[in-house]
TIMAR-669426 format. One line per field, with one value per residue: x, y, z of N, C-alpha, C in turn; chain; residue in three letters; residue number from 1. Coordinates in nm, 3 decimals, always signed. Layout:
N
n_u: X:...
n_v: Y:...
n_w: Z:...
ca_u: X:...
ca_v: Y:...
ca_w: Z:...
c_u: X:...
c_v: Y:...
c_w: Z:...
c: A:...
r: ALA:...
k: NUM:...
This chain:
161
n_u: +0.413:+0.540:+0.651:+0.397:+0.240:+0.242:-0.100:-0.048:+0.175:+0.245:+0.424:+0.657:+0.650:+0.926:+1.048:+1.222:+1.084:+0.815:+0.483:+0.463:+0.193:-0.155:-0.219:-0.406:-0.793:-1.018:-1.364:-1.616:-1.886:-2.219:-2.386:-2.173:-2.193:-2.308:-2.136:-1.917:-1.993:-2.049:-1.816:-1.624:-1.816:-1.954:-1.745:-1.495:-1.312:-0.984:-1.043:-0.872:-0.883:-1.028:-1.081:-1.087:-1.336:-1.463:-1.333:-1.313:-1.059:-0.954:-0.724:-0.629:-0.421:-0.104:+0.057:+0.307:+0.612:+0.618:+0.439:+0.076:-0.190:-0.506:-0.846:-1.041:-1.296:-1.451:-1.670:-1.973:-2.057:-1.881:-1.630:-1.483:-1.148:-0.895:-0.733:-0.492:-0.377:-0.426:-0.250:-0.269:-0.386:-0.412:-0.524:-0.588:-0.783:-1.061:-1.081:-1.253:-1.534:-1.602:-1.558:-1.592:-1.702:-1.630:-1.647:-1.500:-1.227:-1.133:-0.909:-0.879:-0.771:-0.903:-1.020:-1.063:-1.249:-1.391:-1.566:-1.623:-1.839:-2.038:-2.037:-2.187:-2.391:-2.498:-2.570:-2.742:-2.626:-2.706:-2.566:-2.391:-2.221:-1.923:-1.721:-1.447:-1.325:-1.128:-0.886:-0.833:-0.975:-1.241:-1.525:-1.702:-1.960:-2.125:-2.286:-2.216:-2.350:-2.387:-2.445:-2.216:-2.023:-1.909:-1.660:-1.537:-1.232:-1.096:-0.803:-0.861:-0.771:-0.598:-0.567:-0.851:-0.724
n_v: -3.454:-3.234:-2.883:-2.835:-2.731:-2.805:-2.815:-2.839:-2.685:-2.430:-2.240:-1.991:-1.715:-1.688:-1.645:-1.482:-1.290:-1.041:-0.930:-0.729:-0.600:-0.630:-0.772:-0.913:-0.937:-1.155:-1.191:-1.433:-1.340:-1.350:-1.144:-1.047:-0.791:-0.601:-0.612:-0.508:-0.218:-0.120:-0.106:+0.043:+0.237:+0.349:+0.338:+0.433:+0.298:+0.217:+0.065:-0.212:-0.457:-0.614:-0.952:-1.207:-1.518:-1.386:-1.196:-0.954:-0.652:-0.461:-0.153:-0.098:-0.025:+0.128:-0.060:-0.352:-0.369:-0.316:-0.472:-0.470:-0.317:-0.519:-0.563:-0.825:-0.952:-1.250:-1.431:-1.603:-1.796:-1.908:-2.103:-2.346:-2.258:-2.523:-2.449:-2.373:-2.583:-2.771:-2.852:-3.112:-3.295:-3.491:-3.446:-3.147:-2.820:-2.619:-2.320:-2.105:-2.210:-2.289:-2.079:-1.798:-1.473:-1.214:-0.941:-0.634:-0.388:-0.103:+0.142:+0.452:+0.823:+1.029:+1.267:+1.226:+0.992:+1.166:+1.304:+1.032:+0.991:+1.237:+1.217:+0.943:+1.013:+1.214:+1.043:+0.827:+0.609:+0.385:+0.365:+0.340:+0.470:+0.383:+0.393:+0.319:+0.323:+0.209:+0.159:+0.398:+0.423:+0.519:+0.396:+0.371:+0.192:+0.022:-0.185:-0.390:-0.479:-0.767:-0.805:-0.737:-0.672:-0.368:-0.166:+0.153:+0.264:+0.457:+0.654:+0.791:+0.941:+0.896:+0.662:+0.572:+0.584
n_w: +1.071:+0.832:+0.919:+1.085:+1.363:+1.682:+1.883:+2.158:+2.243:+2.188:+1.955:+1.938:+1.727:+1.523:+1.234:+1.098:+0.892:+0.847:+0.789:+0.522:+0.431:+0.293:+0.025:-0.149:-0.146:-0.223:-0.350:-0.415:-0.676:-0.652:-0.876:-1.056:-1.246:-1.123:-0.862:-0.955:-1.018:-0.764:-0.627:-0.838:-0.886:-0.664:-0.425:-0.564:-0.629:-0.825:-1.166:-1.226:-1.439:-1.616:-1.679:-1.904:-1.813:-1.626:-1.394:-1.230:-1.174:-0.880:-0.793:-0.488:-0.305:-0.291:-0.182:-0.140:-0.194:-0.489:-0.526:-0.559:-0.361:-0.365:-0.437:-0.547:-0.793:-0.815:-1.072:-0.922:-1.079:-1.260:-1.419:-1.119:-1.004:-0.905:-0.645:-0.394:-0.247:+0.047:+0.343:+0.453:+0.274:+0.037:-0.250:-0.432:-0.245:-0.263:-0.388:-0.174:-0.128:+0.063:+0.227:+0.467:+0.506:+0.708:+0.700:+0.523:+0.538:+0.444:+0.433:+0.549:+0.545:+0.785:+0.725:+0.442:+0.485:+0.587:+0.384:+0.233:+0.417:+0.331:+0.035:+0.058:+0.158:-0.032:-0.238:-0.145:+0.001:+0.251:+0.579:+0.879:+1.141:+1.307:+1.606:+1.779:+2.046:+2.202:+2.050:+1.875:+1.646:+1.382:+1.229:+0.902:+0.823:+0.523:+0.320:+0.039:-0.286:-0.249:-0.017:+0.139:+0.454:+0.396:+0.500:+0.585:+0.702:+0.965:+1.180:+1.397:+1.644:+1.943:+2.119:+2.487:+2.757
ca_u: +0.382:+0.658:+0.513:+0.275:+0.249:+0.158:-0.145:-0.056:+0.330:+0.231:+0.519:+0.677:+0.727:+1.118:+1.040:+1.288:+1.031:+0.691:+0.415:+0.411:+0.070:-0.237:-0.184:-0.550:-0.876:-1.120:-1.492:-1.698:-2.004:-2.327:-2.387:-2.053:-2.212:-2.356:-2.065:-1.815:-2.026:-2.022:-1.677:-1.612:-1.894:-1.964:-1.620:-1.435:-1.176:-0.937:-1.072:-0.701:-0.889:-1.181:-1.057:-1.188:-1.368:-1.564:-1.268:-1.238:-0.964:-0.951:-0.645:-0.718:-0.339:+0.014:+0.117:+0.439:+0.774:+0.574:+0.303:-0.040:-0.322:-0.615:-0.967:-1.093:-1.445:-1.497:-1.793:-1.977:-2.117:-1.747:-1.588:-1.403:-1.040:-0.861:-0.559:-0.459:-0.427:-0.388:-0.119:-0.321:-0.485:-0.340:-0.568:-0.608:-0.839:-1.135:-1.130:-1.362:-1.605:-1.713:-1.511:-1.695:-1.624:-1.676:-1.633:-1.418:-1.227:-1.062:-0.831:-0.852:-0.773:-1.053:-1.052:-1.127:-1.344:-1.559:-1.583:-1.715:-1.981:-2.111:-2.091:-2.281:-2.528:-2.527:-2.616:-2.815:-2.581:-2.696:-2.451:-2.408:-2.086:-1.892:-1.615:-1.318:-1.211:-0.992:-0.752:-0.895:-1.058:-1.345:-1.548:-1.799:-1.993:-2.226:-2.329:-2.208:-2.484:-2.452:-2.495:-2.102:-2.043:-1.763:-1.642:-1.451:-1.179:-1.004:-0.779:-0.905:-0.711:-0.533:-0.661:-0.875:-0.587
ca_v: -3.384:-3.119:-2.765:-2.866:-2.673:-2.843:-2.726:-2.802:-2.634:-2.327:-2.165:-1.881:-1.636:-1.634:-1.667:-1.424:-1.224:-0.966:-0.906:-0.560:-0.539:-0.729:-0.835:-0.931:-0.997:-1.195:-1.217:-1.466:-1.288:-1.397:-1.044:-0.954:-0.640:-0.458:-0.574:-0.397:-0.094:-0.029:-0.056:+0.128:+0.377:+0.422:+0.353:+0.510:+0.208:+0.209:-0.086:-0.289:-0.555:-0.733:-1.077:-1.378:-1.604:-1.331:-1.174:-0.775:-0.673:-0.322:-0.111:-0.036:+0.130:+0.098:-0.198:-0.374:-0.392:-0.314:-0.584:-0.336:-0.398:-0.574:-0.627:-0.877:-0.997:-1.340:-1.442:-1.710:-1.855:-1.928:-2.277:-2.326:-2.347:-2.594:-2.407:-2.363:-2.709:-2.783:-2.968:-3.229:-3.326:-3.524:-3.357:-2.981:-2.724:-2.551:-2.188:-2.012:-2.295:-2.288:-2.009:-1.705:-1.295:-1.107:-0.788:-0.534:-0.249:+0.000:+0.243:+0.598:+0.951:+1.117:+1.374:+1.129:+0.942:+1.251:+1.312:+0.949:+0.971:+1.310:+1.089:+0.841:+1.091:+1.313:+0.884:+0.742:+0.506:+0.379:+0.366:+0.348:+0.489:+0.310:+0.435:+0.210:+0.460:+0.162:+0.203:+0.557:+0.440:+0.517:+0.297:+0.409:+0.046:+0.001:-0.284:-0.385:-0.532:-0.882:-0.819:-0.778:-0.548:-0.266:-0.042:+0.242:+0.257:+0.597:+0.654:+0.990:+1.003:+0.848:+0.557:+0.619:+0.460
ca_w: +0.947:+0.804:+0.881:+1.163:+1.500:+1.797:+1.971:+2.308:+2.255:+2.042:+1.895:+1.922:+1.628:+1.526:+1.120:+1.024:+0.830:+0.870:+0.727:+0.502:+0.403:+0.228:-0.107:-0.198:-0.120:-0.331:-0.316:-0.549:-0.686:-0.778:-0.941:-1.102:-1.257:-0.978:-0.766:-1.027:-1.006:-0.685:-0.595:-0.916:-0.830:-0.521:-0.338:-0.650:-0.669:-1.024:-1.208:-1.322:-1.536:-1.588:-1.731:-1.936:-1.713:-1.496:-1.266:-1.227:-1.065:-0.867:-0.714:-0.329:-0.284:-0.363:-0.150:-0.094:-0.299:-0.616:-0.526:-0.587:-0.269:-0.490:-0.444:-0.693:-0.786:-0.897:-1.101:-0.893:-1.200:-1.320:-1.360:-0.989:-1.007:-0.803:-0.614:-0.277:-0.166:+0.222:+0.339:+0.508:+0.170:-0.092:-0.357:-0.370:-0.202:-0.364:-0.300:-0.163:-0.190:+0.181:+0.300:+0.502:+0.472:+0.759:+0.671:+0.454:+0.588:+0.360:+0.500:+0.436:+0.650:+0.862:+0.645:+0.345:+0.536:+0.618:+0.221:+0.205:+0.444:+0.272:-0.050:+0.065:+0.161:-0.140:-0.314:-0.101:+0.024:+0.396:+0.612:+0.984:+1.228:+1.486:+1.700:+1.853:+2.124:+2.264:+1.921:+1.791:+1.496:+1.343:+1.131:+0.853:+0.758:+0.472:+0.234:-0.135:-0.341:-0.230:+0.111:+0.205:+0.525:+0.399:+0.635:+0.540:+0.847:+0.984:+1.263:+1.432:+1.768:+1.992:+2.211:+2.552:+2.819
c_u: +0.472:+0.578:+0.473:+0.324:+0.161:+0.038:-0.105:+0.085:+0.309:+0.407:+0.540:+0.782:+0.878:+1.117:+1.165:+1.234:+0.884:+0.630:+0.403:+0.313:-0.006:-0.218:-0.335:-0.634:-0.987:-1.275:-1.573:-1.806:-2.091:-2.382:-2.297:-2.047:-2.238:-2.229:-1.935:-1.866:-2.036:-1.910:-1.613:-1.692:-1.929:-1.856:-1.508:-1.299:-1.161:-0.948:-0.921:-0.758:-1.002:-1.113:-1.141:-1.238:-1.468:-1.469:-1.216:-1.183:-0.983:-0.818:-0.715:-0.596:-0.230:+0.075:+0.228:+0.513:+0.670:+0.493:+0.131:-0.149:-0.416:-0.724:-0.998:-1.194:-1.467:-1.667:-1.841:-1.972:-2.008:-1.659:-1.516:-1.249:-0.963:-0.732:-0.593:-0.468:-0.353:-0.301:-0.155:-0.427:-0.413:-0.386:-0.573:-0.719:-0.923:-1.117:-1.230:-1.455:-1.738:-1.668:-1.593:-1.604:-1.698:-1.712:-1.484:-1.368:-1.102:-1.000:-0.845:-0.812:-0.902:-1.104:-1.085:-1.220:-1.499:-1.587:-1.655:-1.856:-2.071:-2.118:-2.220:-2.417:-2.595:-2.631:-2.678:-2.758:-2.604:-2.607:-2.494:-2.201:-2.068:-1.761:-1.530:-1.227:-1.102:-0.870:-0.753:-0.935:-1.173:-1.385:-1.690:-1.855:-2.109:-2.211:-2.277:-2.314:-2.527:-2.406:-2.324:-2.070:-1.896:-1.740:-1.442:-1.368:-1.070:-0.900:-0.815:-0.872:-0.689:-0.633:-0.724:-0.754:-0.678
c_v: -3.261:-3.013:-2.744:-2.828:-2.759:-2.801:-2.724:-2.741:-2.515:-2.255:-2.054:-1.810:-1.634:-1.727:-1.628:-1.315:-1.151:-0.955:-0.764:-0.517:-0.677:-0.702:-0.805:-1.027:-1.045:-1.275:-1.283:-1.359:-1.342:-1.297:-0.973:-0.817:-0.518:-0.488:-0.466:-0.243:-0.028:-0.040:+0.020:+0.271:+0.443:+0.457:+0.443:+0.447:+0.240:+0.051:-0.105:-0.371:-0.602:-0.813:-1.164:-1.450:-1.551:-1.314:-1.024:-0.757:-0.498:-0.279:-0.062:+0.044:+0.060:-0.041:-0.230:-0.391:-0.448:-0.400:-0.454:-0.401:-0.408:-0.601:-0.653:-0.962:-1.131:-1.403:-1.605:-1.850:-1.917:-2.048:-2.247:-2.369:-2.395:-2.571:-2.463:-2.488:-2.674:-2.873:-3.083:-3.288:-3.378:-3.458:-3.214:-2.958:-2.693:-2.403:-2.180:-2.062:-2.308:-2.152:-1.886:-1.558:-1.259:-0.990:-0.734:-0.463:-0.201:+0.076:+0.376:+0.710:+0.982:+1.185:+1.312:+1.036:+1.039:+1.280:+1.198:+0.931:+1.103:+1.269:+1.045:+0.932:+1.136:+1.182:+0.834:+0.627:+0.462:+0.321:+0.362:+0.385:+0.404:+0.402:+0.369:+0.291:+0.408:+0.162:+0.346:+0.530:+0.493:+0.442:+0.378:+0.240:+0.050:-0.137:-0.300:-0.487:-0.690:-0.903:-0.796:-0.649:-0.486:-0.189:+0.005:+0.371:+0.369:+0.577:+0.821:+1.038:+0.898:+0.748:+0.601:+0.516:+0.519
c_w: +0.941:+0.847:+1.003:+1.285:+1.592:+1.878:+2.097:+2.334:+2.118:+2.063:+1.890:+1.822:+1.599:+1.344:+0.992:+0.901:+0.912:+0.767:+0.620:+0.485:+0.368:+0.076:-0.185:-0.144:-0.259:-0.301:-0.414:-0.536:-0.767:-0.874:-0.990:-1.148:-1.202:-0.923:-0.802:-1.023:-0.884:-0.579:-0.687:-0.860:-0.759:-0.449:-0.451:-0.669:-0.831:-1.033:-1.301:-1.437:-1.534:-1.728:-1.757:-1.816:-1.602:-1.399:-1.321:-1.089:-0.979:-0.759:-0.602:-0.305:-0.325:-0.326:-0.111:-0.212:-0.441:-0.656:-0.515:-0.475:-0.367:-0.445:-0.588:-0.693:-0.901:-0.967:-1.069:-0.959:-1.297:-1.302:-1.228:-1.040:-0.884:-0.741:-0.471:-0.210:+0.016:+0.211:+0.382:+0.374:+0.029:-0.206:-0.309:-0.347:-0.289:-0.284:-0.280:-0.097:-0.034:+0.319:+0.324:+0.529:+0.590:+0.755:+0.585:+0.480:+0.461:+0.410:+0.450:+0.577:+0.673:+0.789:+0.525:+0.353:+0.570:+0.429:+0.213:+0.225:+0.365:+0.119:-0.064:+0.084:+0.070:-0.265:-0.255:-0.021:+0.198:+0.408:+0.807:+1.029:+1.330:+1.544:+1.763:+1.925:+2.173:+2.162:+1.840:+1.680:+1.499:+1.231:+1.020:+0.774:+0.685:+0.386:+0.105:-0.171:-0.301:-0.132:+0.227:+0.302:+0.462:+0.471:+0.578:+0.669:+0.884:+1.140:+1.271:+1.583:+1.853:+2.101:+2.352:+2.628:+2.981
c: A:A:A:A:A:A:A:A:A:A:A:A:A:A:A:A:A:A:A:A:A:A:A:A:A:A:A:A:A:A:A:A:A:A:A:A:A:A:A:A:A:A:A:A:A:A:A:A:A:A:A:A:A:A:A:A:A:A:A:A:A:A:A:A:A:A:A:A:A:A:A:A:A:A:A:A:A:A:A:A:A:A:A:A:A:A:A:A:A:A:A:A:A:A:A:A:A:A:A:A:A:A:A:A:A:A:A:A:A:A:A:A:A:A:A:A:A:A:A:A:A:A:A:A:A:A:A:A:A:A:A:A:A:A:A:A:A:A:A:A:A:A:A:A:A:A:A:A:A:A:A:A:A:A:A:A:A:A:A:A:A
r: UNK:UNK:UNK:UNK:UNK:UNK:UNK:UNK:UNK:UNK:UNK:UNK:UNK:UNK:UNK:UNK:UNK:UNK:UNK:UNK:UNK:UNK:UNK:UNK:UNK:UNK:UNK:UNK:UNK:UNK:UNK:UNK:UNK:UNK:UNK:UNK:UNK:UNK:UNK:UNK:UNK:UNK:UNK:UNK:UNK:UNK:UNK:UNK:UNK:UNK:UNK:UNK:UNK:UNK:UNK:UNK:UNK:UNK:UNK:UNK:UNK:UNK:UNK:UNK:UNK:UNK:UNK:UNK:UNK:UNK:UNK:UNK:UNK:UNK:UNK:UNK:UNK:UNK:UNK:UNK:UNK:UNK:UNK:UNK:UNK:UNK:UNK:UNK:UNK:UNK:UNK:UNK:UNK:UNK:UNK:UNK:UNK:UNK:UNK:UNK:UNK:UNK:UNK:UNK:UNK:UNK:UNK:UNK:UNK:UNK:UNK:UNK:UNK:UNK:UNK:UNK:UNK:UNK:UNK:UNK:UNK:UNK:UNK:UNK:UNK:UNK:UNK:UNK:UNK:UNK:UNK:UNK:UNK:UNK:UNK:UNK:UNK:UNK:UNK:UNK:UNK:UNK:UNK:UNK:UNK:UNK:UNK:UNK:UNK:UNK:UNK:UNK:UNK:UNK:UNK:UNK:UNK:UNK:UNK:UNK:UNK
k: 1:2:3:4:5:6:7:8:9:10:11:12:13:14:15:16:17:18:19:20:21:22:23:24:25:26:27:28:29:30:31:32:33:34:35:36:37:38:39:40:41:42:43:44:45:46:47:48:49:50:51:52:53:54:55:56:57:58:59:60:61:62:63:64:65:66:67:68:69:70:71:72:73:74:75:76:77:78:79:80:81:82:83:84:85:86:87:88:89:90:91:92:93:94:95:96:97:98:99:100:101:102:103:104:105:106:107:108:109:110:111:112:113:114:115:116:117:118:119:120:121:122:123:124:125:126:127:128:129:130:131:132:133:134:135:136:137:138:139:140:141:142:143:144:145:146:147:148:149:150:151:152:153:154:155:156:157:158:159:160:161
């Protein structure tokens, strides 16, 4: 099959290209309105669009070669369209359809990160801290309305070695 990596002879990287960033993430929702409000309201994302069909779009930061990072909220309730086929599949792919979200992280400075959590405070928003002393992050993780963990991710000093 064209494409296709061996498992028992994995491959090593030599593509000729890197990654610059993330592009976009996209989350169906069974509550499109609350979920627009509180990435609008709480996290204080710029809403780009809310499109026919049930899909608001929101800027997260500038991105790569004039590509904009995107979180975008599909409305579950919204016909499915049929992209992303696999290569092992004569017909195409459904997004989404059985695919699972771990978690969210957002990037921001320490110093914008401590603004969030007094935010969240000043709103009500629970929240819990973590710490990743083996990379120096810090993590601030709370909930969006339909149950998705966000975590709003700092670097605040250098790794323990």
């Amino acid at each position: 099959m064209p494409g296709a990596v061996s498992a028992a002879a994995p491959a090593r990287f030599d593509g000729g290209f890197s990654i610059g960033g993330l592009g976009e993430v996209a989350i169906r929702c069974r509550d499109l309105d609350a979920m627009e409000a509180f990435y609008a309201d709480v996290l204080g994302l710029e809403r780009l669009a809310r499109r026919e069909g049930g899909i608001v779009f929101f800027r997260v930061a500038d991105g790569v070669a004039g590509h904009t990072t995107v979180l975008a909220l599909f409305d579950a309730g919204a016909a499915q369209r049929r992209v992303h086929p696999r290569p092992d599949e004569g017909a195409r792919g459904e997004t989404g359809g059985r695919a699972s979200l771990h978690h969210l992280a957002l990037s921001l400075t320490a110093q914008a990160q401590a603004r969030a959590v007094a935010w969240y405070d000043r709103i009500g928003q629970p929240y819990r801290i973590e710490n990743f002393d083996w990379i120096g992050w810090r993590g601030v993780f709370t909930q969006d309305p339909e149950g998705n963990t966000v975590e709003l991710v700092a670097a605040v000093g250098k790794p323990d070695e």
